[in-house]
PASEBA-1860 file (N, C-alpha, C; in nm, 3 decimals):
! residues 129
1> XXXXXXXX> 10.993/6.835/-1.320/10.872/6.765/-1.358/10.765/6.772/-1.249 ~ 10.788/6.771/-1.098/10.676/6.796/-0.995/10.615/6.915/-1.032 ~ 10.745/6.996/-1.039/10.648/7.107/-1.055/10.577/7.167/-1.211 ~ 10.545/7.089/-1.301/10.488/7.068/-1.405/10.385/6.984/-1.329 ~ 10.387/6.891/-1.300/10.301/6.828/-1.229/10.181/6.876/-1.158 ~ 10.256/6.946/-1.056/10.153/7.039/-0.985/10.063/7.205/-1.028 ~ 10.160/7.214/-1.091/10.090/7.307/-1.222/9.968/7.283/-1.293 ~ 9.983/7.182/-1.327/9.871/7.109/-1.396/9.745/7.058/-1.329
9> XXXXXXXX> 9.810/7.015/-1.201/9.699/7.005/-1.106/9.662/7.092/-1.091 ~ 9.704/7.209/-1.033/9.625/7.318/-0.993/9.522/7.387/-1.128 ~ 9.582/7.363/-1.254/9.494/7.442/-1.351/9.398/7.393/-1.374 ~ 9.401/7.254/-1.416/9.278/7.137/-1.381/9.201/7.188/-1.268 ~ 9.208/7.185/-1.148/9.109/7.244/-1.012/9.082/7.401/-1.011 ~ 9.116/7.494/-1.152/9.069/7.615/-1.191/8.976/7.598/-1.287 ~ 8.994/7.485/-1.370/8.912/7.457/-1.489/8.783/7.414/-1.430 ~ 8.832/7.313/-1.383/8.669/7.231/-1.261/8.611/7.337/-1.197
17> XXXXXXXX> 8.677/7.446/-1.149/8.584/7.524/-1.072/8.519/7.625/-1.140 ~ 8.548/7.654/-1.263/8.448/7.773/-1.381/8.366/7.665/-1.440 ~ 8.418/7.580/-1.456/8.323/7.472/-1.506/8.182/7.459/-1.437 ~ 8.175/7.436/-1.275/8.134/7.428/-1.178/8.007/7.546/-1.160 ~ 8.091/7.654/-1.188/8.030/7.798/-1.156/7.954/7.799/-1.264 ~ 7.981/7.781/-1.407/7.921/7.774/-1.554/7.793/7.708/-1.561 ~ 7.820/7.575/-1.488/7.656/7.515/-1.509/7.604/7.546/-1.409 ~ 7.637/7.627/-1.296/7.516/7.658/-1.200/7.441/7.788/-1.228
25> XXXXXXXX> 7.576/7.842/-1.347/7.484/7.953/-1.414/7.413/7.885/-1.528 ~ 7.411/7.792/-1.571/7.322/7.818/-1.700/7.200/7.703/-1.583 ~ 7.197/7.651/-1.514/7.049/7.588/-1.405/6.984/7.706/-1.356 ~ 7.057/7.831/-1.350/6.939/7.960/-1.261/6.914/8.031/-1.349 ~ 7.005/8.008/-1.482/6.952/8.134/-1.624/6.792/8.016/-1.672 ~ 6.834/7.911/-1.697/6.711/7.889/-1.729/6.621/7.823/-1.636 ~ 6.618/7.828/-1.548/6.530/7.826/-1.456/6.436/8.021/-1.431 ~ 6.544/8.094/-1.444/6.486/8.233/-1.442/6.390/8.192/-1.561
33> XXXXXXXX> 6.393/8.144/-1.717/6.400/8.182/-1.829/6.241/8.135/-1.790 ~ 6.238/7.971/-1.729/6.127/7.900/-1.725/6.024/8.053/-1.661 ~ 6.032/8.027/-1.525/5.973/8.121/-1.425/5.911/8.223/-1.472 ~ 5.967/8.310/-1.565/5.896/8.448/-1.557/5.910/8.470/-1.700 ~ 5.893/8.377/-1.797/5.896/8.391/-1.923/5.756/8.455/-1.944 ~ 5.682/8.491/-2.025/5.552/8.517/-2.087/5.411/8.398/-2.118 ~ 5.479/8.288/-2.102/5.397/8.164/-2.168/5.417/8.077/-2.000 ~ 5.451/8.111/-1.928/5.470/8.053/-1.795/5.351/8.046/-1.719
41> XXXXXXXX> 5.230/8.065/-1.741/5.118/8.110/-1.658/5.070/7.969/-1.579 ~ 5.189/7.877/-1.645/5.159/7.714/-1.544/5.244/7.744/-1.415 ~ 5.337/7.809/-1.422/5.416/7.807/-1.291/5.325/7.878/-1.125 ~ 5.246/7.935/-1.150/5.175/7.999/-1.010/5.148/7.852/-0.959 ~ 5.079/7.784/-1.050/4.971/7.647/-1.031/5.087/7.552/-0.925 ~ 5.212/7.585/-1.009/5.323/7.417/-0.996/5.333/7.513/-0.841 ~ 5.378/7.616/-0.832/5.447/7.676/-0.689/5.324/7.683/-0.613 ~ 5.216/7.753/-0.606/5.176/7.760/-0.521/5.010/7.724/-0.519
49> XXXXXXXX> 4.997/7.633/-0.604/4.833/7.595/-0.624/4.844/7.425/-0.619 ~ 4.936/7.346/-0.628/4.978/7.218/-0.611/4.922/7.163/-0.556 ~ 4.813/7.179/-0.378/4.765/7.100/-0.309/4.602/7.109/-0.416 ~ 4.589/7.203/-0.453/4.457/7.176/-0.501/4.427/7.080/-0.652 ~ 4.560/7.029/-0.659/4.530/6.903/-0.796/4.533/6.785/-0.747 ~ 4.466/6.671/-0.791/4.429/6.529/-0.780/4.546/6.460/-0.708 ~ 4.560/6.386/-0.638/4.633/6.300/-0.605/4.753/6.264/-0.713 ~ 4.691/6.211/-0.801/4.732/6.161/-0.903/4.813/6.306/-0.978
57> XXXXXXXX> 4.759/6.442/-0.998/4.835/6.499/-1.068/4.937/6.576/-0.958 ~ 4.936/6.543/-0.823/5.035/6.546/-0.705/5.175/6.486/-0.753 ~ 5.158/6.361/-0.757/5.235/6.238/-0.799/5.361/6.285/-0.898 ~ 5.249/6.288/-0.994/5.346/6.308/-1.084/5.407/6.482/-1.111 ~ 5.373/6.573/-1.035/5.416/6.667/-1.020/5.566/6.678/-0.949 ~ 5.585/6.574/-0.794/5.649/6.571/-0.714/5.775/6.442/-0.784 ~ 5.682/6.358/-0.886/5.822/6.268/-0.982/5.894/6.373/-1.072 ~ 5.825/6.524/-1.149/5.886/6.598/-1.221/6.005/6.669/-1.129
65> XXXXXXXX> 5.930/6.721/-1.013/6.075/6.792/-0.943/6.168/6.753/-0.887 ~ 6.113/6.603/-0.850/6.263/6.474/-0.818/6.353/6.524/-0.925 ~ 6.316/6.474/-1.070/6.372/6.466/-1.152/6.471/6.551/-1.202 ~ 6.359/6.711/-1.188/6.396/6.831/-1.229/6.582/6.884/-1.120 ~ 6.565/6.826/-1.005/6.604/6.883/-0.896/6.760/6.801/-0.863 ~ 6.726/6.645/-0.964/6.840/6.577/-0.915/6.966/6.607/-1.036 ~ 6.944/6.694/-1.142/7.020/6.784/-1.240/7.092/6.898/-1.174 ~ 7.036/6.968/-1.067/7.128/7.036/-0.973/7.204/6.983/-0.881
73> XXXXXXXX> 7.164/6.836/-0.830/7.270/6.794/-0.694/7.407/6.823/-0.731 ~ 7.438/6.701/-0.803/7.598/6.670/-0.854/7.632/6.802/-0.895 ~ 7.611/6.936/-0.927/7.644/7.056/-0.940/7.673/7.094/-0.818 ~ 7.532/7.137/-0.756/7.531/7.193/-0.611/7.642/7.099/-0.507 ~ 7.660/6.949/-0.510/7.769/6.927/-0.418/7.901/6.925/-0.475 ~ 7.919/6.917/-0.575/8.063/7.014/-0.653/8.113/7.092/-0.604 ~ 7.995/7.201/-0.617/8.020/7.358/-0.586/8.071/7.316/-0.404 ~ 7.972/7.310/-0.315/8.027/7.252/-0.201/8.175/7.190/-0.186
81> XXXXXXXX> 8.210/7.105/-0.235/8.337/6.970/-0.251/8.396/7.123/-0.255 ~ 8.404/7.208/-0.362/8.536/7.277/-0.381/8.560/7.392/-0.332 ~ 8.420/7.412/-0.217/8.432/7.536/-0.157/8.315/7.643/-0.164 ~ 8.314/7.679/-0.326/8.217/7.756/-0.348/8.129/7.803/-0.325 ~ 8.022/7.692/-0.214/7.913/7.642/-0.153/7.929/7.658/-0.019 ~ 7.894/7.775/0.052/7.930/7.733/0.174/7.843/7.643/0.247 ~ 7.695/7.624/0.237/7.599/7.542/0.325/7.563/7.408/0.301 ~ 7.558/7.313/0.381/7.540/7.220/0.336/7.436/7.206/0.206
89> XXXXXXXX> 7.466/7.089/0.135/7.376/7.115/-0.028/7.216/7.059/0.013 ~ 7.162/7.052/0.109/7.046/6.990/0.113/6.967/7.144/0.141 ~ 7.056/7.207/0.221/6.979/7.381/0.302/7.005/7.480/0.165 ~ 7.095/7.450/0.123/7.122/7.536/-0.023/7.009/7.485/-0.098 ~ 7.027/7.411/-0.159/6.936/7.357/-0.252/6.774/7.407/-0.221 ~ 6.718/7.413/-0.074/6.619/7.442/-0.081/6.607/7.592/-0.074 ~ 6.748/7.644/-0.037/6.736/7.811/-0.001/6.753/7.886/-0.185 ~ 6.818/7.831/-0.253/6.817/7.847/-0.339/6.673/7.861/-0.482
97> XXXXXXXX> 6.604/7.745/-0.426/6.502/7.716/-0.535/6.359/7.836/-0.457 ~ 6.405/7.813/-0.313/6.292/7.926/-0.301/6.360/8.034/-0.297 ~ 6.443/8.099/-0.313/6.490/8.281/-0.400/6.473/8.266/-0.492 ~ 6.459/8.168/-0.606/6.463/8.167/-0.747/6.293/8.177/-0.743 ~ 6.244/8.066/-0.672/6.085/8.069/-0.701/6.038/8.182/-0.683 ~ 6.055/8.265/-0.585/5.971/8.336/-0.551/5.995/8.476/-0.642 ~ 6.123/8.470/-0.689/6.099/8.608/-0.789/5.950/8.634/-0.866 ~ 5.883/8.520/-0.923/5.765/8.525/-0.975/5.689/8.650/-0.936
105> XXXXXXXX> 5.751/8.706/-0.791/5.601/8.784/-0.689/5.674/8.910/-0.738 ~ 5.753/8.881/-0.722/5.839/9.053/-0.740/5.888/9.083/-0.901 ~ 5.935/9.027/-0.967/6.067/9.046/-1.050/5.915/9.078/-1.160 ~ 6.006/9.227/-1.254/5.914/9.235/-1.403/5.991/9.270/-1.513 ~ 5.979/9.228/-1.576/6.110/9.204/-1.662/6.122/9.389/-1.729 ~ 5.994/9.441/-1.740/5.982/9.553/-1.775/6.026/9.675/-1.712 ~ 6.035/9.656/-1.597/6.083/9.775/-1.458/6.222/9.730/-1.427 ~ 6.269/9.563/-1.435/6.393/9.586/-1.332/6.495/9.528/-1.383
113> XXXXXXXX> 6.600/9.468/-1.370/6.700/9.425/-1.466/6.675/9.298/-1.577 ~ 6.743/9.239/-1.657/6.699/9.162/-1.743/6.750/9.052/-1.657 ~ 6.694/8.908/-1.725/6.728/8.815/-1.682/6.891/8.751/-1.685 ~ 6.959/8.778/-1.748/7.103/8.780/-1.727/7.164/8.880/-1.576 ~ 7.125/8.981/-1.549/7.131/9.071/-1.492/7.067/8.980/-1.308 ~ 6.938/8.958/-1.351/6.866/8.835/-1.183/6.948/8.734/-1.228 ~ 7.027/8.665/-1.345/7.117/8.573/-1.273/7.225/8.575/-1.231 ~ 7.307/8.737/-1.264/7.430/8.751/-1.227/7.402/8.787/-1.052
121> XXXXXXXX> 7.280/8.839/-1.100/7.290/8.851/-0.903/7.283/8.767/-0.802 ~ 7.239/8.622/-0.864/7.181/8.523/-0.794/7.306/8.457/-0.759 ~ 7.396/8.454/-0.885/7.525/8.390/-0.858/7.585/8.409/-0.765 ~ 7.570/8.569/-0.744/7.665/8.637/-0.670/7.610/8.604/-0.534 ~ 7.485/8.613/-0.476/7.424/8.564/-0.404/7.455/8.471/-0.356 ~ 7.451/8.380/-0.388/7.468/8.160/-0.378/7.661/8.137/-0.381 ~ 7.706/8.199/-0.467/7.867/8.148/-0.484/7.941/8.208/-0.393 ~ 8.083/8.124/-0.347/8.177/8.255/-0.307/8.282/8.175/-0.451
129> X> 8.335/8.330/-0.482/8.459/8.306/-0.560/8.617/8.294/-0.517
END
């Protein structure tokens, strides 16, 4: 029976960890999806035009990416907790959102791989397996 026991444990802490890997792929698939979709022409503004809106539309820009951003923690320190992660989740988290952001400058959906394709790489990038 222990070792039924521990069996089970261990498959459970295989399950948690695709689990783990699963939603950090579907936070960078659609985060790619947001970014460089066709109808995105708000994202230059949110990344890199931000100081030039009102106080007020500051505010509530910086309450959206609280918001937006605290849907990755409990992922991102998961991934960490079980390994996956090697950097602390505060240096990840920001090393992460700026490789994702900045594809905007480079990535065309027409010349270079599809977006499944920038997220398998990103994974591969960010995870160890």
């Amino acid at each position: 029976n222990a070792n039924i026991s521990l069996l089970n444990k261990e498959q459970s802490r295989q399950q948690i960890r695709r689990l783990q890997h699963h939603l950090l792929h579907v936070l960078i698939q659609n985060h790619f999806e947001v970014l460089l979709s066709p109808k995105s022409d708000f994202i230059p503004v949110m990344l890199y035009e931000w100081r030039s809106l009102t106080p007020l539309q500051q505010n509530t820009m910086a309450t959206l990416q609280r918001e937006y951003e605290a849907v990755w923690l409990p992922v991102l320190e998961a991934l960490f907790t079980s390994g996956q992660l090697k950097c602390p989740v505060k240096l990840a988290r920001l090393l992460i959102f700026g490789a994702l952001n900045w594809s905007v400058q480079w990535f065309d959906m027409k010349k270079e791989a599809s977006l499944d394709d920038l997220t398998e790489a990103a994974m591969a990038l960010f995870i160890r397996d």
